[in-house]
C-alpha positions as CSV (number, residue, x, y, z in Angstrom):
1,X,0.0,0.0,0.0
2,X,1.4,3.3,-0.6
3,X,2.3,6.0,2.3
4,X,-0.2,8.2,3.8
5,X,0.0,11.2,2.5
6,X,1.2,14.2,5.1
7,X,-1.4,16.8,4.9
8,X,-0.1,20.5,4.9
9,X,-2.2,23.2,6.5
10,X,-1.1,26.8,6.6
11,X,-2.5,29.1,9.0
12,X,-2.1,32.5,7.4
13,X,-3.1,35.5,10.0
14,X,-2.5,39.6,9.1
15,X,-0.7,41.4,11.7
16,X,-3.0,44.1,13.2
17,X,-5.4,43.9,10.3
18,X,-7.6,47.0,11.1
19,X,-5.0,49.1,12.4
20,X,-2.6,48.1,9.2
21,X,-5.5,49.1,6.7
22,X,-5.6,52.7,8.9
23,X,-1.8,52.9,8.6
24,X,-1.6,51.9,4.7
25,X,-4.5,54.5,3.8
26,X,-2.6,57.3,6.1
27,X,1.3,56.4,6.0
28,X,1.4,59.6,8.4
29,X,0.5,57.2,11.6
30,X,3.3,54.9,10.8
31,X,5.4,54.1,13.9
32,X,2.5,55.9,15.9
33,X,0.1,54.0,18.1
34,X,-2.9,53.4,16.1
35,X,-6.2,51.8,17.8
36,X,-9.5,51.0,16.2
37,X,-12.4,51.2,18.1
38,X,-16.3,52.5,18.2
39,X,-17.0,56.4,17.1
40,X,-17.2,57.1,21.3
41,X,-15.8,56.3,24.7
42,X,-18.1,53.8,25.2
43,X,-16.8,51.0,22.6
44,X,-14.2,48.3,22.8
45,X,-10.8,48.3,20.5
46,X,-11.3,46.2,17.5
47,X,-7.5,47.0,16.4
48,X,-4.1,48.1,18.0
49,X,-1.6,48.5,16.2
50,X,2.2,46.8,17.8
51,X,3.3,50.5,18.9
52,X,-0.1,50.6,20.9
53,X,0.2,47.0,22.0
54,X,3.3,47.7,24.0
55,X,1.1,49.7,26.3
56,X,-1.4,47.2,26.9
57,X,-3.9,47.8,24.9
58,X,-5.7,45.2,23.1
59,X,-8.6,43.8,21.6
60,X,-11.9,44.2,23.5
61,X,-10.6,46.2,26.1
62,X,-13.0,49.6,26.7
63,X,-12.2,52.3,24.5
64,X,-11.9,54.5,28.0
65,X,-9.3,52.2,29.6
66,X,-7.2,52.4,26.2
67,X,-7.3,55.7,26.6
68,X,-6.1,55.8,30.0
69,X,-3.1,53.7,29.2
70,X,-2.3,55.2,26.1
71,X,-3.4,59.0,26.0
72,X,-1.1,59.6,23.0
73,X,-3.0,57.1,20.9
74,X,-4.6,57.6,18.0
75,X,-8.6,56.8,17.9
76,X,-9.9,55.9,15.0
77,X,-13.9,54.2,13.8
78,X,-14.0,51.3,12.3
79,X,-14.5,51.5,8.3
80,X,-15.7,47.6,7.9
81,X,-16.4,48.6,4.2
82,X,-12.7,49.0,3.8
83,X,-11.5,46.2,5.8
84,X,-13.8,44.1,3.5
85,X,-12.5,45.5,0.4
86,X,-9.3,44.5,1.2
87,X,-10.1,41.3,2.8
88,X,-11.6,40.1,-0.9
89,X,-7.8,40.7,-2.2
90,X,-6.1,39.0,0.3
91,X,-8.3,35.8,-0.3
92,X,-7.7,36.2,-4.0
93,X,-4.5,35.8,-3.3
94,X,-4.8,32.5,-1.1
95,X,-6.8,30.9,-3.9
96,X,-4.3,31.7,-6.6
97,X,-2.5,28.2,-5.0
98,X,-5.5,26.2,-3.4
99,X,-8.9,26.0,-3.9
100,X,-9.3,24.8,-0.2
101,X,-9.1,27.9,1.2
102,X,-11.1,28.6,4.4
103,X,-11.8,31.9,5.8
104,X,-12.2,32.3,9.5
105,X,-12.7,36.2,9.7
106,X,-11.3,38.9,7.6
107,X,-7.9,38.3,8.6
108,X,-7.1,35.1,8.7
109,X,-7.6,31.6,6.8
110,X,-6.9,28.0,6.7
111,X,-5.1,26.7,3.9
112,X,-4.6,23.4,2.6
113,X,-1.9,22.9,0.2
114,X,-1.1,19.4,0.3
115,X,-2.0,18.7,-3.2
116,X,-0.6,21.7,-4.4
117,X,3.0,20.6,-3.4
118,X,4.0,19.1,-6.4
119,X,3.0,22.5,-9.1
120,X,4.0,25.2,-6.7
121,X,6.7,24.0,-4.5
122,X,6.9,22.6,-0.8
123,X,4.2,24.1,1.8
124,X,7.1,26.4,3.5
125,X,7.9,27.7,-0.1
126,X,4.2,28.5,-1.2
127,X,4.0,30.2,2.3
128,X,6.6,32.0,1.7
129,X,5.4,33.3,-1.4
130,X,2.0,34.2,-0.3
131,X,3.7,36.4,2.4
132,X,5.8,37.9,-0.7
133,X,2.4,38.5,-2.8
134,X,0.7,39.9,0.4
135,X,3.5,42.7,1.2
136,X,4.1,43.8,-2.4
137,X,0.4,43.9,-3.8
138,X,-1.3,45.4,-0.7
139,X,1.6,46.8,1.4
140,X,0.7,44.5,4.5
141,X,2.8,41.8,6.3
142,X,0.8,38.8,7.4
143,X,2.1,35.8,9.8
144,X,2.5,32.4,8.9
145,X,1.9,28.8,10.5
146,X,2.6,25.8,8.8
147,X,1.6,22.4,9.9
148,X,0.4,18.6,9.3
149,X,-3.3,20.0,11.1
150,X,-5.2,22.8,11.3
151,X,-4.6,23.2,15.3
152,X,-0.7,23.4,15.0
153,X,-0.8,25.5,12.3
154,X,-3.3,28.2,14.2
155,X,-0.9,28.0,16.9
156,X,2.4,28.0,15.1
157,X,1.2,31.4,12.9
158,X,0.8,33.5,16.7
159,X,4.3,32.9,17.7
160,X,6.4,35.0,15.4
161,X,4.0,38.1,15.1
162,X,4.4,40.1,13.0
163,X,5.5,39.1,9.8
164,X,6.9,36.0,11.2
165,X,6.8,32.7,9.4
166,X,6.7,29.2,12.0
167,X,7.5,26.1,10.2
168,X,6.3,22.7,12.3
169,X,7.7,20.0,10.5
170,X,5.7,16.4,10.4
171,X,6.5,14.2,13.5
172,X,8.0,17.0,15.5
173,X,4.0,18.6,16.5
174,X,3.8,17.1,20.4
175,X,7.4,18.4,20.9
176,X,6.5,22.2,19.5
177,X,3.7,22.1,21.5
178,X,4.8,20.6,24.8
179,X,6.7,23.7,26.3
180,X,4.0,26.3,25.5
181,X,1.5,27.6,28.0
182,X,-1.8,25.4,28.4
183,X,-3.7,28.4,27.7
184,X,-2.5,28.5,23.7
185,X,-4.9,24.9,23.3
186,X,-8.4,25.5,21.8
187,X,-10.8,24.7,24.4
188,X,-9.0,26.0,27.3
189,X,-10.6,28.7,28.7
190,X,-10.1,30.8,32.3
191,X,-11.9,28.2,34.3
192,X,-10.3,24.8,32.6
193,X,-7.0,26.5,33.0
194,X,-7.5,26.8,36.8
195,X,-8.7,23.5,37.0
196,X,-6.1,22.1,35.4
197,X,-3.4,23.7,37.3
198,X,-5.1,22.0,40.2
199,X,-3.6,18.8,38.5
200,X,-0.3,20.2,38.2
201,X,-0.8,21.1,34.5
202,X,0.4,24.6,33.3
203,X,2.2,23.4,29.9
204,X,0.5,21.5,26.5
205,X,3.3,18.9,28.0
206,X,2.3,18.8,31.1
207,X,-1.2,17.8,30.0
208,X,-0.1,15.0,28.0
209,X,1.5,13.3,31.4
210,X,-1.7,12.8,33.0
211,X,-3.7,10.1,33.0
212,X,-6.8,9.5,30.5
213,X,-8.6,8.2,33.6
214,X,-8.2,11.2,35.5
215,X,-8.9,14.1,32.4
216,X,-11.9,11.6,32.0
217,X,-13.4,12.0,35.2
218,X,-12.4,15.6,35.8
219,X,-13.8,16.8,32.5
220,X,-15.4,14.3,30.2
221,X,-15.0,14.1,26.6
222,X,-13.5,17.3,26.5
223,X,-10.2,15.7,28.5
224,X,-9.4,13.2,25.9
225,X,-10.1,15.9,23.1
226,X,-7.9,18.2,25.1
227,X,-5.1,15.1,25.7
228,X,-5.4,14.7,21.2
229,X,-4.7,18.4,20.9
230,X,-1.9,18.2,23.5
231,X,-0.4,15.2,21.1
232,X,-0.8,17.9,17.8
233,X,-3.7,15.2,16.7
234,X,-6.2,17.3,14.9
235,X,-8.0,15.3,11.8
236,X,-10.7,18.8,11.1
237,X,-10.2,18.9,7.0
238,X,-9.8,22.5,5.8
239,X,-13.7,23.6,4.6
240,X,-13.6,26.1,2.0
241,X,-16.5,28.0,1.5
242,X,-18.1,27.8,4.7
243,X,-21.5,29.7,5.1
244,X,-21.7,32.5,7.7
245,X,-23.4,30.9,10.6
246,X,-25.5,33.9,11.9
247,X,-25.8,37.4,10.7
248,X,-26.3,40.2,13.0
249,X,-25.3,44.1,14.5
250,X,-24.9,45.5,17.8
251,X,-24.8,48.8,19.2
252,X,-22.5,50.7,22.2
253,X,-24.0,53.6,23.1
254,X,-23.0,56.8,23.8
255,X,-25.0,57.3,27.3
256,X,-26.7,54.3,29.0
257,X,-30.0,53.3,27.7
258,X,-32.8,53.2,30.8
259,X,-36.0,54.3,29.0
260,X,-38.0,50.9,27.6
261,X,-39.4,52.8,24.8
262,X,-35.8,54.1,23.5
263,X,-34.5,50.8,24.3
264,X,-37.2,49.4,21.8
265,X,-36.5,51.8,19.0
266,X,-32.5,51.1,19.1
267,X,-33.7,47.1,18.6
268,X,-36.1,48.5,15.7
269,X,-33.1,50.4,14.2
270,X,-30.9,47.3,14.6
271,X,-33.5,44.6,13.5
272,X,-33.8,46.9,9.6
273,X,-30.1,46.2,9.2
274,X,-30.3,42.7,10.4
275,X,-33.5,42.0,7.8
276,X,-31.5,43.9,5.1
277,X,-28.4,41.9,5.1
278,X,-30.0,38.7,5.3
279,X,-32.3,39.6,2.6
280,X,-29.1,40.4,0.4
281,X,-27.5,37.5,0.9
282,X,-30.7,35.4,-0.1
283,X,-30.8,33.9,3.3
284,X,-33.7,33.2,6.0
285,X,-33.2,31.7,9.4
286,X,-35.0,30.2,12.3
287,X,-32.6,31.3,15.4
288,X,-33.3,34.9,16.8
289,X,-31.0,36.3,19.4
290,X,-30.4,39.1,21.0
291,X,-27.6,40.5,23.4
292,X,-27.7,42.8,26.2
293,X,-24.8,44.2,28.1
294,X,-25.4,46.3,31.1
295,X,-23.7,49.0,32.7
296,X,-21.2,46.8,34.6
297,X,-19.8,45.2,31.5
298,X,-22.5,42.0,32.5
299,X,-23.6,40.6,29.4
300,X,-26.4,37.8,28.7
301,X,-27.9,36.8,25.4
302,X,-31.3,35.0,25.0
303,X,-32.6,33.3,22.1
304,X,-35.5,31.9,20.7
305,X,-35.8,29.3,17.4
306,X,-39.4,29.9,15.2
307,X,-41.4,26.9,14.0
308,X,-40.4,28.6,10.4
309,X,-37.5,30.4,8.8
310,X,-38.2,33.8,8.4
311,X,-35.9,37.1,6.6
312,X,-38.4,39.8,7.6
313,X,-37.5,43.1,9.8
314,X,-41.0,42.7,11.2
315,X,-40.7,39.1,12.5
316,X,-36.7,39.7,13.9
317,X,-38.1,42.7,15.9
318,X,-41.8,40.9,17.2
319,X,-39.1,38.2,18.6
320,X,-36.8,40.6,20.1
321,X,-39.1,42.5,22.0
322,X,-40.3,38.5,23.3
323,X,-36.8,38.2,24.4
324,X,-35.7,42.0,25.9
325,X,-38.7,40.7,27.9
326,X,-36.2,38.1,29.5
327,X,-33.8,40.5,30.8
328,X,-33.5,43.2,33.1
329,X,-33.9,46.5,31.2
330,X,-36.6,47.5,33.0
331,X,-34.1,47.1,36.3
332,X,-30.6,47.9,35.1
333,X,-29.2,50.5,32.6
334,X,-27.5,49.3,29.1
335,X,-24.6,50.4,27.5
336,X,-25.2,47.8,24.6
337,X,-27.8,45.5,22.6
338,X,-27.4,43.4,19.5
339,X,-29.6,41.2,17.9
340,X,-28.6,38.6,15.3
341,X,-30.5,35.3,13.1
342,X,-28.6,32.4,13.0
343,X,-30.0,28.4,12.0
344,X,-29.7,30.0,7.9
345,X,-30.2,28.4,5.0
346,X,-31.6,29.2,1.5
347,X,-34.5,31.2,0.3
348,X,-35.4,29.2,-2.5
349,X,-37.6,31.0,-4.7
350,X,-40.6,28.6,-4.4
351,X,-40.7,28.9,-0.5
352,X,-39.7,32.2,-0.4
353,X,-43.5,34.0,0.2
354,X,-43.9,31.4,3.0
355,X,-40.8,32.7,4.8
356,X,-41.7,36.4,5.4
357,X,-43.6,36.5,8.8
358,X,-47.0,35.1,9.5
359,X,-49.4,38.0,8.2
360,X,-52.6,37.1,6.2
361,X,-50.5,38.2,3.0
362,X,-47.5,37.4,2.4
363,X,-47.1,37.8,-0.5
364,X,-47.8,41.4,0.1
365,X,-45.5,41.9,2.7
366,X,-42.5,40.1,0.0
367,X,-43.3,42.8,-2.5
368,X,-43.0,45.6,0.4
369,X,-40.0,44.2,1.6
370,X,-38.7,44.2,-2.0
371,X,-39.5,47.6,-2.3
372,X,-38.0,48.8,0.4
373,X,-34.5,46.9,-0.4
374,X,-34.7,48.5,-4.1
375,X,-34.7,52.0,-2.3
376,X,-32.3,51.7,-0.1
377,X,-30.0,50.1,-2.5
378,X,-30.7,53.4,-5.2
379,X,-30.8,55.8,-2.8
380,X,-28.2,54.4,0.3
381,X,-29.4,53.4,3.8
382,X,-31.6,55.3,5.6
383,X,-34.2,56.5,2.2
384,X,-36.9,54.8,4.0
385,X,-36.9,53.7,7.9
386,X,-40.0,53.2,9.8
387,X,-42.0,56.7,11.6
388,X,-40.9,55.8,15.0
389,X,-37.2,55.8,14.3
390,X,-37.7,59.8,12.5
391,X,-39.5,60.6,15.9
392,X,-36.4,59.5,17.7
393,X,-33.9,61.4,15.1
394,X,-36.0,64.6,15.9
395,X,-36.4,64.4,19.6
């Protein structure tokens, strides 16, 4: 029989995506400390750029604490539009050498170039070479992992930053791993770190010492997946093309929400963005959820699955009002609320009247809700929006 072949995975990762884009469009905040964040103090960094980094500020921290650490920073909003634009031509660039090319976020993807190998050179070469492509077609630097799974590679790509290339060679995965902080495995959160240092474990090596009848009965399943990882044994096949599994928006805003009726017009606002995107996408879904974060940074999300898939702005708002029912806005002050639909699949055209909320007419409501796409789309977002949302613009 012949030899198994090796499977080669590279984990390709941009270095400070949002802050790099920011930096590239404005070469006057080069060497500066850029962050990315919401239009006000009351966001969270998306983006920091290395200069800003070396301060401590990072991703998700409060816009007002990044401030307070690094006053000479640079603010900036996010310009998602722009991120995306450049996103498309980094990707275009993975697929020049695979087809199995899978996208986690903007920023980052799973390659598998196993069978490309014998055309385009060894995995380290082609890596190489994407990084090359990258830097002199867009200007930025991205980091590299490579690796026999797609686990060693994600973790391989993180230790060189930025613009660092980490070759794992086959065989040799349980030793790279072994010295590295437990905390760099997938699945091992806050709580299962301290749990696990309970058992003397605070290395991916120390982890592969204990017993499969102890991780067993201290965690489950989850111990013996944890012991695999430890081992660098990781069979997930790269999956190009992967579907986005919800779509949604949240808002931080600028002053704490108390009033119920304010509350329920910022979910209106967010539901006609929601309906829109699905809509776009040709997409309904079944799972409605929405997230509230209160004043004291407690967050809680509740969530509700219809008997039928739906793509309306009028069925994603009836549900969230259900669930903003199920927390304590009426009690606590909010500094945030998002709502997304997840559980998508296909609006085929001949279900699609079926899947726009349960009025006596559909179809009626599909033409209005065509309608009102068409306009937005000619005349931008915003042409159209329901009365209640101008009475909050003008009050």
């Amino acid at each position: 029989m012949p030899a198994q072949t090796i499977r080669r995975i590279i984990h390709l990762d941009m270095d400070a995506f949002y802050a790099s884009v920011e930096i590239l469009d404005n070469p006057a905040l080069r060497g500066r400390p850029v962050i990315v964040g919401g239009n006000c103090d009351r966001g969270v960094v998306c983006a920091a750029s290395y200069e800003a980094r070396k301060f401590g500020v990072h991703s998700a921290l409060p816009i007002l604490s990044a401030r307070k650490l690094c006053p000479q920073g640079v603010f900036l909003p996010v310009r998602m539009s722009r991120y995306q634009e450049v996103s498309c031509r980094i990707m275009e660039i993975f697929l020049r050498f695979t087809p199995l090319v899978e996208p986690l976020s903007l920023d980052e993807a799973f390659l598998d170039v196993t069978a490309s190998q014998s055309l385009m050179g060894t995995a380290e070469e082609i890596a190489g070479q994407i990084r090359c492509l990258v830097r002199e077609s867009i200007g930025l630097t991205v980091s590299a992992g490579v690796a026999s799974s797609k686990l060693v590679a994600k973790i391989a790509s993180d230790l060189n930053k930025p613009d660092g290339l980490t070759i794992v060679p086959p065989g040799r995965e349980e030793a790279f791993l072994a010295p590295l902080p437990i905390g760099r495995l997938w699945g091992v959160g806050g709580a299962t770190r301290a749990a696990l240092a309970l058992i003397g474990v605070r290395t991916i090596g120390d982890l592969s010492r204990i017993s499969p009848a102890i991780l067993t009965t201290k965690f489950g399943k989850a111990g013996m997946m944890m012991r695999a990882f430890a081992a660098g044994i990781d069979p997930r096949p790269v999956e190009p093309g992967q579907a986005a599994k919800s779509i949604g928006h949240e808002e931080t805003f600028a002053e704490d929400l108390r009033d119920r009726k304010k509350i329920e017009k910022e979910l209106l606002a967010l539901c006609l963005k929601v309906g829109k995107r699905v809509r776009d996408k040709g997409l309904v879904g079944r799972t409605v959820t929405i997230k509230v974060k209160y004043r004291d940074f407690v967050q809680v999300t509740r969530s509700l699955t219809l008997p039928e898939p739906v793509a309306d702005d009028r069925s994603l708002y009836h549900t969230g009002l259900a669930l903003l029912t199920k927390t304590e806005i009426t009690l606590r002050p909010i500094r945030l609320l998002g709502i997304s639909l997840a559980n998508l699949s296909p609006a085929t055209a001949s279900g699609q009247l079926a899947l726009f909320s349960q009025s006596r007419d559909r179809g009626k409501d599909h033409r209005l809700y065509q309608a009102i796409d068409a306009i937005s789309d000619r005349y931008g977002r915003g042409s159209i929006v329901p009365a209640s949302l101008v009475e909050k613009e003008e009050k």
